[in-house]
MIKEZA-614472 format. One line per 2 residues: number of its first residue (from 1); their letters; for each residue z negated, y negated, x negated of C-alpha. Coordinates in steps of 0.25 Angstrom, whole numbers, plus 5000, padded with zeros to 4 digits. Layout:
N
NUM	A	Z/Y/X; ...;
//
This chain:
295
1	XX	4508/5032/4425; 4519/5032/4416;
3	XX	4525/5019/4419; 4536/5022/4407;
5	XX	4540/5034/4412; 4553/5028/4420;
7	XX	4556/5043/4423; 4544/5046/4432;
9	XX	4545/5032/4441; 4531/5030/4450;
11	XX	4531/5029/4463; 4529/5016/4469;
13	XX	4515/5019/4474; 4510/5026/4460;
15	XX	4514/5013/4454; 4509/5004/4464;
17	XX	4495/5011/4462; 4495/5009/4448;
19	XX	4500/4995/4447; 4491/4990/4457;
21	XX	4481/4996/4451; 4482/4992/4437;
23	XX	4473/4983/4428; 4472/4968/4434;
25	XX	4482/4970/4446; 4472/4964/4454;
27	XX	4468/4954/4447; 4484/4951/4446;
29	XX	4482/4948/4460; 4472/4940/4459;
31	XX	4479/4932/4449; 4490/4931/4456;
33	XX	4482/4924/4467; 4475/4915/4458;
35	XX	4488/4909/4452; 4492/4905/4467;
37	XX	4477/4900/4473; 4471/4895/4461;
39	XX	4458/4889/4468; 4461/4892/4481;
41	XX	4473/4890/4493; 4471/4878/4499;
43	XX	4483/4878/4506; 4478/4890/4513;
45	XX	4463/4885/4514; 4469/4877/4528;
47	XX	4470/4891/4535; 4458/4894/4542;
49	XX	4449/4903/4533; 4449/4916/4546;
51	XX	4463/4913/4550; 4472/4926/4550;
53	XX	4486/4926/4548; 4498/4937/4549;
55	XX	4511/4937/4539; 4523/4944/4537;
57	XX	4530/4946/4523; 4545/4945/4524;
59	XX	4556/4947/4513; 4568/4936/4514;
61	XX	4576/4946/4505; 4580/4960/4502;
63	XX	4569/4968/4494; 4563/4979/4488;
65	XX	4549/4978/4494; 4537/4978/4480;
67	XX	4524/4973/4479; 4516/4974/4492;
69	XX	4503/4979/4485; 4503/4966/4477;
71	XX	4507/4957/4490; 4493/4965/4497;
73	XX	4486/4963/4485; 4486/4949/4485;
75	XX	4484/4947/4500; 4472/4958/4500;
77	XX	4466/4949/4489; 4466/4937/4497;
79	XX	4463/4942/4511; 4457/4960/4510;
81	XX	4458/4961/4524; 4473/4957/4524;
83	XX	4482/4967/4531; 4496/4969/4525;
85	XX	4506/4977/4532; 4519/4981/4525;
87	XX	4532/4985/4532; 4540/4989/4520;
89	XX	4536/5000/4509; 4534/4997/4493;
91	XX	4549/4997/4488; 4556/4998/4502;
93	XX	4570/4989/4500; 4569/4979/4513;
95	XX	4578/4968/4519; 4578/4953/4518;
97	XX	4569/4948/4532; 4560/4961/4530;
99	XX	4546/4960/4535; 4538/4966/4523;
101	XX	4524/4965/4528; 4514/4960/4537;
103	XX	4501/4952/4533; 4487/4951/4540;
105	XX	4476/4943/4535; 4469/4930/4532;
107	XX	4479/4917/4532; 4474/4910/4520;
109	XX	4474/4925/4513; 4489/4927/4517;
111	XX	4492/4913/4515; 4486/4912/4500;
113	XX	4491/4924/4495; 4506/4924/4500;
115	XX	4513/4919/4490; 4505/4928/4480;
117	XX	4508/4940/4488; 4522/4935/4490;
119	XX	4526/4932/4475; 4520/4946/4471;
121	XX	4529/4953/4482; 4541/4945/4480;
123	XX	4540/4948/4466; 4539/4961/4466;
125	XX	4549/4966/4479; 4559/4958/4468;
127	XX	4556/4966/4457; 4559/4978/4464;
129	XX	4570/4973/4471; 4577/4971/4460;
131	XX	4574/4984/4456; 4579/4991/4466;
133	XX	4592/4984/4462; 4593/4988/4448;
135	XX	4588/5003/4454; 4600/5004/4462;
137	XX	4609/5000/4453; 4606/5011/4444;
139	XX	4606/5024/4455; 4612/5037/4451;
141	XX	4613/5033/4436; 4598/5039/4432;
143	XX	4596/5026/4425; 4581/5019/4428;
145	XX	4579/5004/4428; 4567/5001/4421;
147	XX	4559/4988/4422; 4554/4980/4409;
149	XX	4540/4975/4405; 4550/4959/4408;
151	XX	4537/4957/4420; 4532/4945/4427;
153	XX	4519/4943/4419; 4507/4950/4428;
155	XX	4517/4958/4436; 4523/4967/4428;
157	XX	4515/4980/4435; 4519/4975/4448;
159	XX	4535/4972/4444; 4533/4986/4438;
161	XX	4531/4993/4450; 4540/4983/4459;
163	XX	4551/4989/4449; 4548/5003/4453;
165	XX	4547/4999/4468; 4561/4996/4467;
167	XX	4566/5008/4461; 4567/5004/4446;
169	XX	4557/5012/4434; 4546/5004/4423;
171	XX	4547/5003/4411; 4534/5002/4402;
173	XX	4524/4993/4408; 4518/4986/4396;
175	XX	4517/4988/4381; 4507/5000/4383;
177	XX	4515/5011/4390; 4528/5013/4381;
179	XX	4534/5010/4368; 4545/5001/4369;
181	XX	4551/4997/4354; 4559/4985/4354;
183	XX	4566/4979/4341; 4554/4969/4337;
185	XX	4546/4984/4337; 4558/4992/4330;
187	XX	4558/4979/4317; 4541/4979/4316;
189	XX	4543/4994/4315; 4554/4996/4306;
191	XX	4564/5002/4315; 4566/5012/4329;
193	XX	4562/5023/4322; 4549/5019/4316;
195	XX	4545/5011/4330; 4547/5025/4337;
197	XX	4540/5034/4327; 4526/5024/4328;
199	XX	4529/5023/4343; 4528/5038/4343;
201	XX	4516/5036/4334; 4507/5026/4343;
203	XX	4511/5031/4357; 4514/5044/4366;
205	XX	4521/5033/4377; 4537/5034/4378;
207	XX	4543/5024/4366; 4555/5017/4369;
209	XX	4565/5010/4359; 4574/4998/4360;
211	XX	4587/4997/4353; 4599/4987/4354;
213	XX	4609/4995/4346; 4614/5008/4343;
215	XX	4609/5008/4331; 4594/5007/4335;
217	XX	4598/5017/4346; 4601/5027/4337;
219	XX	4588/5026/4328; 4581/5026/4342;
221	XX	4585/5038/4345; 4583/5045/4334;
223	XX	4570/5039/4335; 4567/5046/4347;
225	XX	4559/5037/4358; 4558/5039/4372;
227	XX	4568/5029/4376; 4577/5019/4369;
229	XX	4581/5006/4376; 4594/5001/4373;
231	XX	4594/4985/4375; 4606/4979/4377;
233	XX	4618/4990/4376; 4630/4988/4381;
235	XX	4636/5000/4391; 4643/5006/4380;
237	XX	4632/5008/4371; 4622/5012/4381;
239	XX	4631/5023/4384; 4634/5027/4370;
241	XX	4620/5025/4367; 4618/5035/4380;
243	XX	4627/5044/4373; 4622/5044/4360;
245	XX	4606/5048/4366; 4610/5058/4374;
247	XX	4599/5059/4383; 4589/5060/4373;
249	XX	4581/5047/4374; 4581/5039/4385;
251	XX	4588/5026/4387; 4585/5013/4392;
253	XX	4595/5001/4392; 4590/4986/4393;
255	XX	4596/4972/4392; 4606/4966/4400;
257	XX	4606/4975/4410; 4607/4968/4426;
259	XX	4607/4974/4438; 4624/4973/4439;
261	XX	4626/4979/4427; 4614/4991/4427;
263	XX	4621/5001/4432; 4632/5002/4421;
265	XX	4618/5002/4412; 4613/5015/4419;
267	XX	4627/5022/4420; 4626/5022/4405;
269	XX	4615/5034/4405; 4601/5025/4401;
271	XX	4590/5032/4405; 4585/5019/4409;
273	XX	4588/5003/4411; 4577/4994/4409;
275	XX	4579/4979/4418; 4570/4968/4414;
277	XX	4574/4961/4427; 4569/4970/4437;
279	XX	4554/4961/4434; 4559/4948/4428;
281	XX	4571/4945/4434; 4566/4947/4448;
283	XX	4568/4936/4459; 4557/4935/4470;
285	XX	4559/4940/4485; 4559/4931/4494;
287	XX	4547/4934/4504; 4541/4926/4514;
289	XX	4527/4929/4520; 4524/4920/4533;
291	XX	4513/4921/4542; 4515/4925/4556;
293	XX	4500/4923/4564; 4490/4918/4560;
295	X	4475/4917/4567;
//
């Protein structure tokens, strides 16, 4: 899959499939567990080993639902004969109070993994939450909101596709599936115009340029690359930089950009707006998992 391509955005199930399945995801959970048990949860060692318990996951605020894959996987981990029912879809918006889902299985399993589970999906429902907000913001002016590679260290695949769930478009992933030349790249190569031409050289991937005036702007257009970022335009050179392209290159603003102020951004006629916020800036749901019988 073609993560770079924000044109052909994946399906939520496509790239829940292909995150969940990549390298370590796994062992992520398993990692997530061990930061939290260590040697072992004493606390819930007091339960009787055989005692059974029922649960019901609640959210306390207005949410963009993200992240239920992850919040079965740590819970399967710990207990694989644990039932999980879910009431809402993948990327359905729900109300404050909302029952979310419904959990059958060992106590000391539920008991152990909650927070885990918990912080995984509150994490997550955020980031696509806050999504959703900088999506609607932009309607009707056939501008995409990108994420950023600006991840919580260890998440970055699952904030990626928690952008998606809300209605938002990735970026590159990583280092490896796009050419993105920066200003420390354009001086150790000698300028925009010889960055893009070795680009062209090492890589058939799309090659995007940064620039921060008009004057790199216009050498990057006639250097041709696939896109060019314009970081930190005001309104008015946005548009004239807009003018000036022509539809020829596609265009991407960045830099001071928020959520009151994005829709004067897109109405300029970018191609694209990339948010660094929408996975570093995100505030937890507040979810609260409470057991109702237990046997």
């Amino acid at each position: 899959m073609d993560f770079w391509n924000a044109e052909q955005k994946p399906s939520i199930n496509s790239l829940l499939g292909t995150f969940m399945t990549a390298p370590l995801t796994r062992q992520d959970i398993k990692t997530f567990l061990k930061e939290d048990i260590g040697s072992g949860d004493i606390t819930a060692a007091i339960i009787p080993e055989t005692a059974q318990a029922k649960a019901e996951v609640i959210t306390r605020e207005d949410m963009v639902m993200c992240g239920q894959a992850w919040f079965n996987s740590v819970l399967e981990e710990l207990d694989a004969e644990v039932t999980i029912n879910w009431l809402v879809i993948e990327g359905a918006a729900v109300k404050k109070d909302t029952l979310l889902c419904s959990v059958i299985g060992s106590a000391r399993a539920l008991l152990t993994g909650e927070r885990t589970a918990l912080n995984l999906l509150q994490l997550l429902s955020s980031t696509a939450t806050l999504a959703k907000d900088y999506a609607d913001a932009v309607v009707g002016t056939g501008c995409k909101v990108l994420d950023t590679r600006k991840t919580i260290p260890g998440l970055r695949n699952a904030q990626k596709y928690a952008v998606v769930c809300g209605g938002c478009y990735n970026h590159r992933i990583g280092l490896y599936d796009g050419v993105l030349i920066k200003e420390n790249h354009i001086i150790a190569a000698g300028s925009i115009t010889q960055a893009v031409q070795a680009a062209r050289k090492l890589t058939k991937v799309t090659v995007e340029v940064e620039v921060e005036t008009m004057t790199e702007f216009k050498e990057a257009l006639e250097a041709r690359p696939d896109r060019i970022m314009l970081d930190n335009f005001s309104i008015e050179k946005l548009r004239a930089a807009v003018a000036l392209n022509a539809g020829v290159i596609d265009l991407e603003a960045s830099g001071n950009i928020s959520l009151e102020n994005i829709r004067d951004y897109a109405e300029t006629g970018v191609n694209y707006i990339s948010i660094g916020a929408l996975t570093k800036n995100v505030k937890a749901i507040d979810l609260s998992m409470r057991i109702k019988v237990a046997s």
